[in-house]
N, C-alpha and C positions, 0 to 999 in steps of 0.2 A: 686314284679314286679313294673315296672317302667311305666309312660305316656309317650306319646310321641303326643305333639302336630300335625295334620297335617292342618293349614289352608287351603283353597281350595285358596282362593283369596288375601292372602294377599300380599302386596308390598315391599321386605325385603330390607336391607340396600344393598348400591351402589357396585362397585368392591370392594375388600381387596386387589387385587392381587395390586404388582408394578407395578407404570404407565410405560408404552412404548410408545416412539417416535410415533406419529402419521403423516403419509404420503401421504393423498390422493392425487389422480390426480388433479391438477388444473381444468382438466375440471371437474372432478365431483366435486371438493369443489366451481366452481362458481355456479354449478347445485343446489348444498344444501346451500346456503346463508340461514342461519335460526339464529335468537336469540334463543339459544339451550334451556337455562334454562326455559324460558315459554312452551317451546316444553317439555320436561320433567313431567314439575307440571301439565300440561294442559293432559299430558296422563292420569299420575297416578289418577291424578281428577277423567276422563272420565272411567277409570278404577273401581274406587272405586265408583260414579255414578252408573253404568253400572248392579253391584252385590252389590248393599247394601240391596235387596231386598231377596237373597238369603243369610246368613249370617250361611251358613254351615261350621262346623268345624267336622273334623273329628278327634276321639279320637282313638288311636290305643296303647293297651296298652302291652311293647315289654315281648314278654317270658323270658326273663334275661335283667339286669342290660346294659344300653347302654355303648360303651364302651367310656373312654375319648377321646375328641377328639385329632387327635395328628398328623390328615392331616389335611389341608382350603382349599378350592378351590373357586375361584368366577365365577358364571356361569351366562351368560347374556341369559334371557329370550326371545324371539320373538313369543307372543302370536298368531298376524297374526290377519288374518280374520276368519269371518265363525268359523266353530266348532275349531279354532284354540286356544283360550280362553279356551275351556274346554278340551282337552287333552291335554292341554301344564297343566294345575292347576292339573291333575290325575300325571299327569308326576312330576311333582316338590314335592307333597307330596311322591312318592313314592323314587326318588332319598332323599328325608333329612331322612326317616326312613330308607332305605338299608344304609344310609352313619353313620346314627349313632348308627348302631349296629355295624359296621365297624371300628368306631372310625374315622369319616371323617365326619368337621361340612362344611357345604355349604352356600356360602354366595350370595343371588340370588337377581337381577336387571333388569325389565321387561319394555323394551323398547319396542317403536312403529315400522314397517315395514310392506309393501303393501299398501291395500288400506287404511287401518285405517290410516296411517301415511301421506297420498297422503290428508285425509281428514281434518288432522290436522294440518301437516305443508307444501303441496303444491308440496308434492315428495314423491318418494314410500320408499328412503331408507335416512334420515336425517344423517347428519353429526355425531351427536350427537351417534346416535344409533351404527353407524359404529367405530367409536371412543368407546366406549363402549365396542362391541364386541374385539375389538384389545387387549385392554387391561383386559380382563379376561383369566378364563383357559379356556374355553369351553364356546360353544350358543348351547341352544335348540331352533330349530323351529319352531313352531306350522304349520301352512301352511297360503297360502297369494293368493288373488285375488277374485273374485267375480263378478257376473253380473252387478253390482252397476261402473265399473271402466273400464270393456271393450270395452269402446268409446273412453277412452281415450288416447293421443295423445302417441307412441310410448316410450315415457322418460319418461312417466308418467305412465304407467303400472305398475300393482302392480308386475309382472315376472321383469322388468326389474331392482328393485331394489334390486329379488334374486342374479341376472347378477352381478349387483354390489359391493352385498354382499358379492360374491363368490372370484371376479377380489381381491377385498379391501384385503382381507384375505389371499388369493394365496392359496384356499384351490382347489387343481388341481387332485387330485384322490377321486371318488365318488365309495364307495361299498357297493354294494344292495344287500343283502342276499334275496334268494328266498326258502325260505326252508319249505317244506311240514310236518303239524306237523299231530303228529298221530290221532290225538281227531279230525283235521279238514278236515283227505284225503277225506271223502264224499261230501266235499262243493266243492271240486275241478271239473271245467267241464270237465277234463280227465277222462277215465276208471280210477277205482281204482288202478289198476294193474301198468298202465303207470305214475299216482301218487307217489303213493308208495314210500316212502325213497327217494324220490327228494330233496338234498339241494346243491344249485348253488350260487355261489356268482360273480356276476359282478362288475368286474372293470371298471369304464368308465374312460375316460378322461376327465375335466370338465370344462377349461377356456380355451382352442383353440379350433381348428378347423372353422365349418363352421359359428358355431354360435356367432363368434368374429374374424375372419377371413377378412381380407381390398384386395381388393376393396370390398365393398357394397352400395347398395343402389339401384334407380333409376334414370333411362334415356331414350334415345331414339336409337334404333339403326340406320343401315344403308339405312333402311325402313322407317325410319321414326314412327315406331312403338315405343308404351313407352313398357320399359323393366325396371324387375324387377331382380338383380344378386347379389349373395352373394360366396367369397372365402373360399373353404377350403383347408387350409395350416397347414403344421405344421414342426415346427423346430427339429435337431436332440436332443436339451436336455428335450425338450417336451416329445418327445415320447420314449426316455431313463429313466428318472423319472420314467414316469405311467407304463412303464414293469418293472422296477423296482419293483415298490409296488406288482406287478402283482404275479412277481415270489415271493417274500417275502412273499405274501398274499397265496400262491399254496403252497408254503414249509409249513406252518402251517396247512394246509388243509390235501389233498389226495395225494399232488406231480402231479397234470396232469394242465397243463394249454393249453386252447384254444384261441389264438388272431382270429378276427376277424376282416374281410376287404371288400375290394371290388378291391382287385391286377390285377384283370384280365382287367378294365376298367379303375382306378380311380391310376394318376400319385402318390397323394397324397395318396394313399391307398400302393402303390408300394412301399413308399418310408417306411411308417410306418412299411410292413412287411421286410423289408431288414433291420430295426434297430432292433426290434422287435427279429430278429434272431441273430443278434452282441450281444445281451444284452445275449440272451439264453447261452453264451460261457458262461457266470460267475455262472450258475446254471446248472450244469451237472448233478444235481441229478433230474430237473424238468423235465416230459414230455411236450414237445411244439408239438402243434400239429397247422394248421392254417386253416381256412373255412369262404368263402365267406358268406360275409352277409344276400342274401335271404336263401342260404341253413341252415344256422344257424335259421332262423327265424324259418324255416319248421321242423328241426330237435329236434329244442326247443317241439315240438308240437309232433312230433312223437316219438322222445325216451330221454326226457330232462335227464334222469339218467345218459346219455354218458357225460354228461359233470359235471366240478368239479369249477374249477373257470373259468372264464373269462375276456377276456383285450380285451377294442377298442375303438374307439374314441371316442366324444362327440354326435354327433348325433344317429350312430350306436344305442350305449349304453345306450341315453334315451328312444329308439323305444323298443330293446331288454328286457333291465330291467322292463318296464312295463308287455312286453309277460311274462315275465320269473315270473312276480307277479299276474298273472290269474293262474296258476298252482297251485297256492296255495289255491284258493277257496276266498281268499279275501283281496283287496289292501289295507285294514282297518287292516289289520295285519302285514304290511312289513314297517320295519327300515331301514334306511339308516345312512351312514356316507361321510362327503365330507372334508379330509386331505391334509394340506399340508406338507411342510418339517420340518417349524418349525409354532409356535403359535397355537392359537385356532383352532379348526376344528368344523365343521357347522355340525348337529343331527338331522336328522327331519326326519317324517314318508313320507311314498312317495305318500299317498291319495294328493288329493287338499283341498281345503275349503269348498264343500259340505254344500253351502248358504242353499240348500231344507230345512236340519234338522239343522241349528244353532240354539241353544238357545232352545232345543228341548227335549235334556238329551238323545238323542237318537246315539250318535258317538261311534266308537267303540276305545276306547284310546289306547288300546296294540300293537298300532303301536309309538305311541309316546314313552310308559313306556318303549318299548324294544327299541327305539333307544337312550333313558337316560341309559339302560343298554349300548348300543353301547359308548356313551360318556364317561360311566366308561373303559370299557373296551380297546377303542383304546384312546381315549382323554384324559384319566387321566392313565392309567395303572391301575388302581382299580381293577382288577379281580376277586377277591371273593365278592367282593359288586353287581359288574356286573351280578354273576353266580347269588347270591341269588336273584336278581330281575328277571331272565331269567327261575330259577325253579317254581319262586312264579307265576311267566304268566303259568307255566305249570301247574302245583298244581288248579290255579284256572279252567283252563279248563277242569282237569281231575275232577273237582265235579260240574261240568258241567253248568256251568255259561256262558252266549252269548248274545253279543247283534244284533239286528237282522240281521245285515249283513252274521253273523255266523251262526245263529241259525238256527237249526232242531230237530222235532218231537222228544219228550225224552228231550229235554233240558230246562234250565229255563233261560227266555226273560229277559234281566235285561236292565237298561239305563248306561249312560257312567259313572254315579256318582256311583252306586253303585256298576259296575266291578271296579273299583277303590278301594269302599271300600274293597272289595272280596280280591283283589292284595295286596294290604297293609296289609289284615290279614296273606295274606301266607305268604309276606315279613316278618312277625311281627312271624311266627311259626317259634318253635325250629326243628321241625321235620314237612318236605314237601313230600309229595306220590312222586313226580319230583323231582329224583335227577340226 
């Protein structure tokens, strides 16, 4: 048998991949005026600073021979804030062991975004980082924002540098598995019953509508009142795309797809379900079905098993996708992905930054590891690396390992370093109880 290093923190060398054209908007590249290369050494410093005190390495040693490598792929890190440092470190040891028993070596480069990078170079998302990102195969996110940053002026937000992150990328379809695993239907606030073999996956839409939609802003109206107004619009290849992936995403799945609207009220909901249906002509084999958005909230709640995937807009879809990850018993468990048509596509779990327990060992990471699996899976094509990190999350729950957001009477309490270590031995087994 062979070793397999896994560093918890260390800094790996920059992209391998070929560079590509970089195109920001003028206004966001007058936004990031940064001399980049102090922004870089100045992270990695604070970085290395930050965990020199913790100087854990993890040894995981593989049941056979690893294979040669004979894919690369360069993945740009975004630790983030708050516990984002430490599930993005569980996540990166676990993607380089699945990848090298896969024969896939990874070549990883951990830039600043949020608040950290608001604190370092005066913006939540630096040129530099965004350039980065473009030019890899894939970004892992850790999450980003904190009580430390929510004064600050609108641009400055650490959300608004996801905004940008997202716009930069054109990664315009976001899918949230919501899927009820078996080891956890008890932690769900549903009846068991209503639990039970729940897995829904939402499509949202993720760079139109209301939350990038013109006119916005404030004013005064005809009252002389000040008023606060935002547009949601949306064009017909917007909303052609995202049912695209929608039905593509359904054909893989069960074949049932549900769009989601607000038709009865909302022009712009009118217009999405009238495309929405032109698109359905090119999938005769998918069921489309269509439901207003409070009933869908309600029916999420009362019989979430009626539905299989889902499509709908940006707003919709952020409210939804949340409901649909309380079903599951806990938001410290749910992976996301957010693709576009071509380049990198954005990985991160859908918790926030949870300042209470940073730095605490107390995060629960298997929302991160399973959206490094998602990265294998939709982002690289990798699918057997993606599976073996997808059974090894199963494997370790099935021998009953929780950290406490999970955990219940019968199980054993573990912190976020040590379900890590747990995940990496299963990764690391020739033979997993989850297959």
């Amino acid at each position: 048998m062979i070793s397999v290093s896994c560093s918890s923190h260390s800094v790996l060398s920059s992209s391998a991949s070929k560079p590509k054209s970089i195109c920001p908007s003028a206004q966001m590249a007058s936004a990031m005026q940064l001399n980049v290369k102090p922004v870089r050494l100045a992270f990695h410093s604070r970085l290395a600073s930050k965990h020199s005190h913790k100087p854990t390495r993890i040894r995981c040693a593989a049941a056979a021979a690893a294979a040669t490598p004979s894919r690369r792929y360069s993945i740009t890190l975004l630790p983030g804030d708050g516990i984002g440092p430490e599930v993005i470190s569980v996540a990166k040891n676990v993607l380089k062991l699945a990848g090298s028993l896969e024969g896939i070596e990874f070549s990883f480069q951990e830039m600043p975004m949020g608040g950290c990078a608001f604190d370092l170079a005066g913006v939540p998302l630096p040129e530099e980082t965004l350039s980065a990102a473009k030019q890899s195969d894939a970004v892992l996110l850790g999450a980003i924002g904190g009580y430390k940053w929510d004064n600050n002026e609108k641009h400055l937000k650490p959300e608004t540098g996801l905004l940008q992150l997202r716009q930069g990328l054109n990664v315009f379809a976001n899918l949230r598995p919501a899927t009820v695993l078996p080891q956890l239907v008890d932690a769900s606030t549903l009846k068991k019953e209503v639990a039970e073999g729940v897995d829904i996956m939402v499509v949202r839409e993720l760079t139109g509508g209301i939350y990038f939609g013109k006119p916005r802003g404030f004013g005064t109206n005809e009252s002389g009142e000040e008023i606060g107004f935002n547009t949601e619009v949306y064009a017909t290849h917007e909303v052609d795309r995202i049912a695209r992936v929608a039905f593509e995403t359904a054909r893989k799945r069960h074949g049932k797809l549900c769009s989601v609207d607000k038709a009865n009220v909302l022009e712009a909901s009118m217009f999405w379900r009238k495309r929405v249906t032109a698109i359905a002509a090119e999938y005769p084999d998918i069921e489309l079905s269509h439901m207003y958005v409070d009933n869908a909230a309600m029916q999420l709640v009362r019989n979430p098993k009626q539905f299989d995937t889902i499509v709908t807009n940006n707003i919709f879809g952020d409210i939804l996708s949340d409901e649909a990850s309380m079903i599951t018993g806990s938001i410290g468990m749910l992976p996301s992905a957010s693709l576009g048509a071509s380049g990198p596509g954005v990985f991160e779990p859908i918790h926030g930054s949870a300042p209470d327990i940073a730095g605490q060992d107390k995060a629960n990471p298997l929302a991160t590891v399973l959206s490094a699996a998602m990265l294998l899976k939709y982002g690289l094509g990798e699918e057997k690396a993606a599976k073996r990190i997808e059974n090894a999350v199963q494997d370790t729950l099935n021998k009953g390992f929780r950290t406490g957001d999970i955990y219940s009477a019968g199980t054993k309490l573990v912190g976020c370093n040590e379900m890590g270590e747990e995940v990496l031995k299963s990764v690391d087994s020739s033979v997993l109880t989850a297959v």
